[in-house]
C-alpha positions as CSV (number, residue, x, y, z in Angstrom):
1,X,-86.7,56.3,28.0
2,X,-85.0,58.9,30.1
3,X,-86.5,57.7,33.3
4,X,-85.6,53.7,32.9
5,X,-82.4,55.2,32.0
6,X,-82.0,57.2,35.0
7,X,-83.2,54.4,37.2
8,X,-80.7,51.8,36.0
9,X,-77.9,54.2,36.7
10,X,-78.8,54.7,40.0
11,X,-79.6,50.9,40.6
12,X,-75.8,50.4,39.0
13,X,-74.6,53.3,41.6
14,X,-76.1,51.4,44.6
15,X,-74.5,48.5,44.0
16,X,-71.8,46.5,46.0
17,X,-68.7,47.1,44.5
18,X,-66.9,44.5,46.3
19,X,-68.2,41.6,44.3
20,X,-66.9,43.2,41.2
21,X,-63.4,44.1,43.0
22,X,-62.8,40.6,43.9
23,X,-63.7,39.6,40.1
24,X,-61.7,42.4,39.0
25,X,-58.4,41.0,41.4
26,X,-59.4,37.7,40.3
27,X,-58.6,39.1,36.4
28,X,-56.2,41.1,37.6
29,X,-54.1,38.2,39.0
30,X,-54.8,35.8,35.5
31,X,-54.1,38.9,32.9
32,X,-51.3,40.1,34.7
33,X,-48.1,37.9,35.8
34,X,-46.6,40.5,38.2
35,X,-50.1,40.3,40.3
36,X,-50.1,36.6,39.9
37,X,-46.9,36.5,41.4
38,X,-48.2,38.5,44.4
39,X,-51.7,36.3,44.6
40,X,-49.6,33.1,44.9
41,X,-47.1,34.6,47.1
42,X,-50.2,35.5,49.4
43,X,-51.8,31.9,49.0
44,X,-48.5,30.5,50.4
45,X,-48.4,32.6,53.6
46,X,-51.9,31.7,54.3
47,X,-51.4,27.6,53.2
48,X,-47.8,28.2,55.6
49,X,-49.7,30.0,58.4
50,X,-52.2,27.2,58.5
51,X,-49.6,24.3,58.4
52,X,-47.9,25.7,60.9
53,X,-50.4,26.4,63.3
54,X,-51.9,22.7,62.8
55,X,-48.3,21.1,63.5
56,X,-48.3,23.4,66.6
57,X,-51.4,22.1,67.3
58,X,-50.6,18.6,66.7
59,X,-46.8,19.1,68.9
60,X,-49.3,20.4,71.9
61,X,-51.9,18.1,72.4
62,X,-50.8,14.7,71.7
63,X,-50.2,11.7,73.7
64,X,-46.4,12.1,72.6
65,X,-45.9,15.0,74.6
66,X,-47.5,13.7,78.0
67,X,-44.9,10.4,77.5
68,X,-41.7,13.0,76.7
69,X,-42.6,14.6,79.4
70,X,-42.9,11.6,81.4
71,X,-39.5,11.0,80.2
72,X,-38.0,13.8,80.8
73,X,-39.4,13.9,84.1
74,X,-37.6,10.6,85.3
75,X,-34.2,11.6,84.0
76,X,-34.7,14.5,86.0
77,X,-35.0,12.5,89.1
78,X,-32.3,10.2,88.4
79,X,-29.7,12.9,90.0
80,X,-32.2,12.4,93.9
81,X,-31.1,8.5,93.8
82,X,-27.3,9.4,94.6
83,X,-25.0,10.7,97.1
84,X,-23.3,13.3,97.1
85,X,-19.7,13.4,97.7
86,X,-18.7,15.3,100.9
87,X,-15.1,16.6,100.7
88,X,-13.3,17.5,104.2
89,X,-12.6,21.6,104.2
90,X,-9.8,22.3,102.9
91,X,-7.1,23.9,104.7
92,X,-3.6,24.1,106.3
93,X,-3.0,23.9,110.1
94,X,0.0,26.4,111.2
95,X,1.6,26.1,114.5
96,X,3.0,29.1,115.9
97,X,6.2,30.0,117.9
98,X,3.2,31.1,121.0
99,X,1.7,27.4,120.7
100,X,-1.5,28.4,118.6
101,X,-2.8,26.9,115.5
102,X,-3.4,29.5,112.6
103,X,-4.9,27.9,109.7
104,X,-4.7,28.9,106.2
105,X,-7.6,28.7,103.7
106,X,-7.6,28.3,100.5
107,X,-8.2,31.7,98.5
108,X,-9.8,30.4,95.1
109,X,-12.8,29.0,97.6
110,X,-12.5,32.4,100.3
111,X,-14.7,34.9,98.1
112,X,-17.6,36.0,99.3
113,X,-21.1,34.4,98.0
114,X,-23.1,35.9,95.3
115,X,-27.2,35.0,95.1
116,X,-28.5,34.0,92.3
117,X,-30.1,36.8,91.1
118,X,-26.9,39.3,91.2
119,X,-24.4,37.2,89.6
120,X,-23.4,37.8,85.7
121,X,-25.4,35.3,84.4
122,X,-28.5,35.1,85.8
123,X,-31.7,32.5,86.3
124,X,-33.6,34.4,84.1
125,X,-30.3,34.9,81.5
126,X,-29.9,31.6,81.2
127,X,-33.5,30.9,80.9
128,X,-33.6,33.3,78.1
129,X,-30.5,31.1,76.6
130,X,-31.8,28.0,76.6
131,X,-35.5,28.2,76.7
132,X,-36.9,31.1,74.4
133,X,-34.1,31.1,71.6
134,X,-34.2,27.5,70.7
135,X,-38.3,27.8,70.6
136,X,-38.6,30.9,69.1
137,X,-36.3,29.4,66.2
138,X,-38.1,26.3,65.7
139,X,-42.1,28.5,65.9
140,X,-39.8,30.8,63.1
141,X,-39.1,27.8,61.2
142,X,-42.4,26.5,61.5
143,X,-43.9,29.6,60.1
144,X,-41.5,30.3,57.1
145,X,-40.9,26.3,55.8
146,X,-43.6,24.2,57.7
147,X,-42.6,20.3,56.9
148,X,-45.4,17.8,58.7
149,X,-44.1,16.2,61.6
150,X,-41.0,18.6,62.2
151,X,-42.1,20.7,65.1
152,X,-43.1,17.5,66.7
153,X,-39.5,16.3,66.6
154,X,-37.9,19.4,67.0
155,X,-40.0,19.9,70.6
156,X,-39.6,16.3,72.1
157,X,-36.0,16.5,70.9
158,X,-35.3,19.9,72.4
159,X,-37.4,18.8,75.7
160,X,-35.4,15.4,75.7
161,X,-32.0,16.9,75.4
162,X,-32.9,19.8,78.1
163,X,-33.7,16.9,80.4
164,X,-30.8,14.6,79.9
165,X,-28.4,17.4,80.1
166,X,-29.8,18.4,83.7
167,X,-29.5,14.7,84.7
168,X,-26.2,14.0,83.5
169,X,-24.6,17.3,84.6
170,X,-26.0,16.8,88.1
171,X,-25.1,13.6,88.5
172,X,-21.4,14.6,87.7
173,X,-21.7,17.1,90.3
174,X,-22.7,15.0,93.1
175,X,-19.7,12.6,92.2
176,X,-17.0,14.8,91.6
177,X,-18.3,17.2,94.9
178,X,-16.2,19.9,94.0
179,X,-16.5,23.1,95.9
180,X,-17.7,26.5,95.1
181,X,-15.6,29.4,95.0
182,X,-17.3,31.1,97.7
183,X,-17.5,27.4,99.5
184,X,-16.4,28.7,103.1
185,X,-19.0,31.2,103.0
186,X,-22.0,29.2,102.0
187,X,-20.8,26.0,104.5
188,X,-20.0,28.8,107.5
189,X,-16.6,27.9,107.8
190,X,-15.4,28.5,111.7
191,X,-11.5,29.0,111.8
192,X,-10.9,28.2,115.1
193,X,-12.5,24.9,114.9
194,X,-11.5,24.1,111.6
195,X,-15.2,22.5,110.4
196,X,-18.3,23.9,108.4
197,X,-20.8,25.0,110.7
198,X,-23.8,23.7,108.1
199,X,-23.4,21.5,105.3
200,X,-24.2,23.1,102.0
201,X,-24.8,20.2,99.2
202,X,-25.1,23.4,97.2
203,X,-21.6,24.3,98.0
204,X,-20.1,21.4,96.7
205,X,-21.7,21.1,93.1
206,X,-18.9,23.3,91.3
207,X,-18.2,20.9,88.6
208,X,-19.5,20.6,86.3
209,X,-21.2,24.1,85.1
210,X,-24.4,23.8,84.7
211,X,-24.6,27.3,83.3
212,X,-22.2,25.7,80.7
213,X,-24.3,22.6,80.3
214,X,-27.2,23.8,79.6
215,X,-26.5,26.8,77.2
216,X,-24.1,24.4,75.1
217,X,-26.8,22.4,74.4
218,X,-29.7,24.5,74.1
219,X,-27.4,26.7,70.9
220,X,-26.0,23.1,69.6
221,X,-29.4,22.0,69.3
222,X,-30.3,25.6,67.7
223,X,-27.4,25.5,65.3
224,X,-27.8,21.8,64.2
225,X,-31.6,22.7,63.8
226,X,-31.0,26.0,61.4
227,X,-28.6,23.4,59.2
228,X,-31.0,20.9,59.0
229,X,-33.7,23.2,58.1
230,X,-31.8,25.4,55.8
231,X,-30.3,21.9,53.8
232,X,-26.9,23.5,53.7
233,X,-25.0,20.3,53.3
234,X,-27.2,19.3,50.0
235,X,-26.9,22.5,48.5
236,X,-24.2,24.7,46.5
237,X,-24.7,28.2,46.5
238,X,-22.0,30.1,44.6
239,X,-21.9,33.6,43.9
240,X,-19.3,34.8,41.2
241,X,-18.0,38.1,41.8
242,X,-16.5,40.4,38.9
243,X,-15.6,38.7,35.4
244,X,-16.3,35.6,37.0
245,X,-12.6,35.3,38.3
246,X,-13.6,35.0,41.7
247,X,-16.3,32.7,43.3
248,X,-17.6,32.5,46.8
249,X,-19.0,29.3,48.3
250,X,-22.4,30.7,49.3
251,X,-23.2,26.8,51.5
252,X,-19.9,27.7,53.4
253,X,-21.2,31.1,54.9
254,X,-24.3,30.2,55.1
255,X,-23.2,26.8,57.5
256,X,-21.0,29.7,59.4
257,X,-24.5,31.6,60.1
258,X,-26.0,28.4,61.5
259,X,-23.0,27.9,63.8
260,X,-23.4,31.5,65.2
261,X,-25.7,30.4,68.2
């Protein structure tokens, strides 16, 4: 009858369409292969996000990290357990025709000192360097190829090296003793007495740079990260250009790119 009729319609038009358009996208992505390309392309950013957010998870809060850090944390104080070298001032004691002394300085150590914060490079630079590049690559990594167990290594490893880079390069330091270039500055050289006014352990840590140090490492271990992830060495990417006369070695460029940091 009209009336059932016109009730059924209206039931249909009340309905909650969504069931039938997540059938209909289920059809959609079985009938069609372009949409079932784009269904499993979407599965596999949701299966990578999850991956990666559990081997973040598992990098974070694990008893590995508390004994890297433990590690880390006593080649770090390895550097407090030696001496540091004191070299004399140096210098070159002039006398004159009038019976005074005039001493010459040495002008690679005479400039004048530059804080931290104003000189090219600064904390916060190098910070940037070797802190948030190498992290940011491996949480990029993570998120694009997630392989169990590889931001584990990649963060104890990175942590590690940071560490034993510290404690090697300051250890060097306090050896060698090697003065700054602003060195009479920071000591308060006094030239008529010919001494430093305050010893500056600061002032005599020019070699090695630690600016150098650290930043060589942090982008080695960026660069050796983005070939190991990338699998350059085990595979041959060639791209033939024209007639096939001329071929490019795709793994080469692509090993150059990893070497950029």
């Amino acid at each position: 009858t009209r009336s059932s009729l016109a009730m059924e319609l209206s039931t249909a038009g009340d309905a909650d369409p969504r069931p039938r358009d997540a059938n209909r996208s289920a059809i959609d992505c079985e009938a069609y292969p372009r949409r079932a390309q784009q269904c499993e392309s979407q599965r596999e950013k949701r299966s990578n996000l999850l991956v990666a957010l559990s081997e973040w998870a598992l990098a974070l809060y694990s008893v590995e990290l508390l004994s890297t850090l433990a590690l880390c944390t006593a080649a770090a104080l390895i550097p407090l357990a030696l001496q540091q070298k004191e070299r004399p001032p140096p210098q070159q004691s002039i006398d004159a025709a009038t019976g005074d002394t005039q001493r010459v300085l040495e002008l690679l150590l005479n400039n004048p000192y530059v804080p931290s914060a104003e000189q090219i490079v600064p904390a916060w630079v190098l910070f940037l360097i070797c802190a948030f590049i190498p992290l940011l690559s491996t949480l990029l990594l993570s998120l694009a190829a997630p392989v169990p167990g590889a931001v584990r290594a990649w963060l104890y490893e990175f942590l590690l090296l940071m560490a034993v880079t510290y404690s090697v390069i300051e250890s060097i330091k306090k050896y060698c003793g090697y003065w700054r270039p602003y060195y009479y500055e920071q000591c308060g050289f006094n030239v008529t007495t010919g001494s430093c006014a305050d010893f500056s352990a600061q002032a005599m840590k020019s070699f090695p740079s630690g600016h150098a140090g650290q930043s060589m490492s942090a982008m080695l271990f960026t660069s050796l990260q983005l070939i190991g992830a990338t699998r350059v060495a085990s595979r041959d990417y060639c791209l033939s250009l024209g007639c096939g006369q001329l071929t490019v070695g795709l793994s080469s460029l692509l090993f150059i790119a990893c070497l950029a940091p």
